[in-house]
Steps between C-alpha positions, in 0.01 A plus 500: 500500500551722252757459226729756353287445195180595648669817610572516146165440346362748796723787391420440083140535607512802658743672242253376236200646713711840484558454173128487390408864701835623332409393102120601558594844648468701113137376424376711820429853328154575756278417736277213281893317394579505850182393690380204183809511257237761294261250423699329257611154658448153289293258665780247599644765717187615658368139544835421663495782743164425555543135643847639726305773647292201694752292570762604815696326738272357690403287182867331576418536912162464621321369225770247425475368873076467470605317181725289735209441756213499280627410163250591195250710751756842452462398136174690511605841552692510169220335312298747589681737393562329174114540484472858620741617192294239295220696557739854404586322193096523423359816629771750752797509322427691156323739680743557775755609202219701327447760752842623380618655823797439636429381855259324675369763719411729211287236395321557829436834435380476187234237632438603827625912522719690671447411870529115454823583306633627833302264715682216294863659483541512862392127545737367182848696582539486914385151483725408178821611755387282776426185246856625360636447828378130608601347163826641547524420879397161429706413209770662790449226677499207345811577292694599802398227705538204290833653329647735760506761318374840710179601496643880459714394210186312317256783553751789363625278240128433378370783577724718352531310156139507490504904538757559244361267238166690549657878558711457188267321261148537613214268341696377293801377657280351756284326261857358302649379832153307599540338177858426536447332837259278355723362305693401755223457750284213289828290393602445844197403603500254271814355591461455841175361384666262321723401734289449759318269279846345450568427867208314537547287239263661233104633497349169548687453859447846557138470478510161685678634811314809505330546807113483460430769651656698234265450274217409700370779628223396775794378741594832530196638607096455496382492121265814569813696580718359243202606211409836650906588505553374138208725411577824666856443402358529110295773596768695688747432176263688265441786648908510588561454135251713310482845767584843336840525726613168416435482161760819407724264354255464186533862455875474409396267201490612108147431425203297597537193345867495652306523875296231427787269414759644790190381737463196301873425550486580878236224519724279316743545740309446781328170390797340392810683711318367851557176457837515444571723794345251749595190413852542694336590820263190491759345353660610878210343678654182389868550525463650825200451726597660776651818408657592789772258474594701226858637524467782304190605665544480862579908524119574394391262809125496453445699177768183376198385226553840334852447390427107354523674144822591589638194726422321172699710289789482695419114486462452132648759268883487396751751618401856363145424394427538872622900410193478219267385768584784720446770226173308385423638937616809408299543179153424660531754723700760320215441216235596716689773653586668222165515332349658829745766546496616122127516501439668852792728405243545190203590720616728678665692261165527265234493760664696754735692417354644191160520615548633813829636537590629179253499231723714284755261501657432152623119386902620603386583821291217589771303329711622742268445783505112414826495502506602878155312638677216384827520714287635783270165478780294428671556814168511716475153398851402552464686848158350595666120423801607757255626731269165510845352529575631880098435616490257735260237589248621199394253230510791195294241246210424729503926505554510116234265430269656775554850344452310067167307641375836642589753229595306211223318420239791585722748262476247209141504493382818381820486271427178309079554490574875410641349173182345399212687613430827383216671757665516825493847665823626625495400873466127380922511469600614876176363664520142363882526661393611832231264565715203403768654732212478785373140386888364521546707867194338634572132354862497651464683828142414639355216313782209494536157322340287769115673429604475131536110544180469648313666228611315234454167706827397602537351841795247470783604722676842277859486388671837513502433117141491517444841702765634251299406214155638592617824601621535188224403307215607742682869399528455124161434439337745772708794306459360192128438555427834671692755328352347193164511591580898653691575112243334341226669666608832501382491132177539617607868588652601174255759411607696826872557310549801326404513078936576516603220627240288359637607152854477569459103618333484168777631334745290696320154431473579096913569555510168658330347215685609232820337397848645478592588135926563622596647156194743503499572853911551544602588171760253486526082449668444845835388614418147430846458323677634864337275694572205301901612479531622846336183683665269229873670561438407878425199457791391296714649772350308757455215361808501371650536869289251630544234260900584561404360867542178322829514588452422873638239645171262494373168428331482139148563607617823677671590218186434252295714773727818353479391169073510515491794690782752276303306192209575576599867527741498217195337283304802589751743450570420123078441426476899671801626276409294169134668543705818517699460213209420328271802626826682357485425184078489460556875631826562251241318200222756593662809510711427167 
């Protein structure tokens, strides 16, 4: 199944991955280069590492096979978060860049004190490992099921590239390697998009054949359901976007007006990237309408829909391009991997360690200290994916998505209000959490989808789709609603907070306010000129090899697929080294 050219492509990736933690290791000199590249990141990088650290496997898995049963309905998901960084482009993400810390936690503190710093550390890093885990696990198992390859081999492989990009070059070799898999992530989406197309005979028999209930939403469920799950999905996506602990990636970037276009980008993405991605597995619906049947995806047995992206990339793409696919897999997940175990590694070094353990640390020490939380989380993760990979007879993603309804969403809360109102008293933070933690307990375990049917008037015969759907949405908004009104209304207690800590939120909303002057506030311009010749060298590499895949033994639209996909990098690759040249010379002009 696969060639001696995938194997190929497979290995080049990986080298090139190494590569990237290897060439990025010299611009880590402390604790703020290491944890968000010291704040000096252009906005193409950030916005790219901003749209991978969403995306993961199950993008190519699960979501893929709701495209394949649902069609356009999983579209909503991405929209809305296409919305939710819309909505960072206008207000969060300046601000998240101009409280000029260097994690996300210390944000916390500055807003909320000391004891929600804590309160929020212990919730971010155990539960990072565990999320660290299940996108490993499952990325474990659709590669070695549908491709033999080991589970074992997948999740040391992974796992361990993704430590040693992130132990050797820190923020910013995680941030260069998101945007290097995007560039190969995007391009083969949009071939197999195209060929898909293709195989049907073009867009206007693709839309002809297309199932109706792809696009037609009420014959998948009741039209109450289908509304009140496209609007908690929106609702869900904006607080996931534009929380404190989520929006550390804006903290990496050079200024403010470079935030507000690396969240403008990341909406970009997801507005027009979406469409591309699920057009082969409708496209699926068509070519195969009873999965099953499918060769290539009898191992999975009844999780068979969540390898469709997959069955039609062994289908359609030409000898070695089905290598690109698999490192497009690989990227999702390593992308979001990555950027969680560089930033918890970050937490705990600066809101733990320090604080608590060693408050007379100095920058080598805790420098030093990164270096080792790092390893030590790596292989936690790499040993909590081998250990969900001997459990028996337990569905891991129902638990996952159990555990994100019931902490996630009541830990964003608090973290995404706390941004925009001021007169909250302290206990605001870890209450809000803790009574959304309840609300979620009581909705799942002792309340149930069958009473939530009957108060919003549905008494057709339910779908297990349908009971799906409300307890998801019957959750969202209770927590959302809830915890909003308990934030909210803890305002009216603001004059019980000390004149301290009253004056310090002051402080820490006029810092939010005012934007970054770089020069002023560094003393330097940047390393724009780095960036541009690092990413650009890469590229040419890259593209170079991948546009050498020409060579392949294929027909001539499988050869043309190598050509647009090395072009396409090549292309960048001279744009990033011409601006660097240029840079070059503009700095060569100024100082003579």
């Amino acid at each position: 199944m696969i060639s001696f050219y995938d194997n190929m492509v497979i290995a080049a990736y990986f080298l090139l991955m190494i590569a990237v933690g290897v060439v990025f290791k010299r611009m880590n000199k402390n604790t703020s280069d290491y944890f968000r590249g010291g704040g000096s990141m252009l906005w193409w990088l950030v916005g790219a590492t901003t749209f991978m650290s969403f995306i993961s496997a199950v993008t190519y898995t699960g979501a893929a096979g709701k495209a394949y049963e649902t069609g356009t309905f999983v579209f909503v998901v991405y929209m809305a978060n296409g919305v939710g960084f819309f909505i960072s482009f206008l207000y969060f993400s300046k601000r998240f860049r101009q409280t000029r810390v260097v994690t996300a936690i210390e944000v916390v503190r500055e807003r909320f004190g000391r004891v929600n710093e804590q309160f929020f550390t212990w919730l971010v890093v155990p539960f990072g490992v565990i999320h660290g885990g299940v996108w490993l696990y499952g990325l474990g198992i659709i590669v070695s099921t549908v491709f033999g390859v080991s589970m074992e081999m997948t999740v040391l492989a992974v796992g361990i590239t993704v430590l040693f990009i992130t132990l050797l070059g820190g923020s910013w070799a995680v941030v260069a390697s998101d945007f290097m898999q995007l560039m190969i992530m995007v391009p083969v989406a949009i071939i197999l998009a195209f060929l898909s197309l293709k195989e049907l005979g073009g867009v206007g028999n693709f839309l002809e054949q297309l199932p109706t209930s792809q696009y037609n939403w009420s014959e998948l469920a009741d039209s109450k359901i289908v509304w009140l799950w496209f609007i908690a999905s929106f609702c869900k996506q904006f607080f996931s976007v534009n929380n404190t602990n989520d929006g550390y990636r804006f903290l990496a970037v050079k200024d403010s007006n470079q935030a507000r276009k690396a969240s403008l980008m990341a909406s970009i993405l997801f507005f027009t990237v979406t469409f591309i991605w699920f057009i082969p597995p409708m496209a699926a619906s068509i070519l195969f309408p009873d999965v099953s049947a499918v060769e290539a995806l009898k191992p999975l047995g009844e999780k068979a829909v969540d390898g469709i992206y997959l069955a039609m990339g062994i289908e359609l793409l030409p000898v070695g391009m089905i290598g690109v696919m698999i490192c497009a897999i690989f990227a999702a997940t390593m992308s979001s991997m990555d950027s969680t175990l560089n930033r918890n590694a970050g937490i705990f070094v600066r809101n733990f360690y320090k604080p608590i353990l060693r408050k007379s640390a100095n920058e080598k020490e805790l420098f030093r200290v990164s270096l080792i939380t790092t390893v030590v989380l790596g292989c936690l993760v790499i040993l909590s994916a081998i250990f969900f990979s001997e459990l028996e007879g337990i569905n891991l993603f129902d638990i996952n998505m159990r555990l994100g309804a019931m902490i996630s969403l009541p830990f964003m809360i608090p973290l995404t209000w706390g941004m925009v109102f001021q007169d909250t008293p302290r206990w605001a933070g870890w209450s809000t959490v803790l009574l959304g933690m309840l609300i979620s307990y009581i909705i799942q375990t002792h309340i149930g989808p069958e009473i939530l049917l009957e108060f919003i008037g549905v008494d057709t015969p339910w779908s297990n789709r349908e009971l799906i759907d409300v307890m998801f949405f019957s959750n969202v908004f209770a927590v959302i609603v809830l915890c909003s009104l308990w934030f909210l209304g803890a305002r009216l207690f603001r004059n019980t907070s000390p004149e301290t800590y009253l004056q310090e939120v002051k402080e820490f909303f006029v810092k939010i306010n005012t934007p970054i002057d770089y020069e002023k506030e560094h003393g330097h311009k940047g390393y724009d000129m780095q960036q541009f010749k690092i990413l650009g060298n890469m590229c040419l590499v890259y593209g170079t090899f991948l546009s050498a895949l020409v060579l392949i033994p294929n027909d001539l639209t499988g050869r043309l697929c190598f050509v647009f996909i090395g072009g396409i990098m090549l292309t960048v690759g001279f744009i990033f080294k011409k601006k660097y040249k240029k840079s070059k010379l503009e700095s060569k002009g100024i100082s003579g």
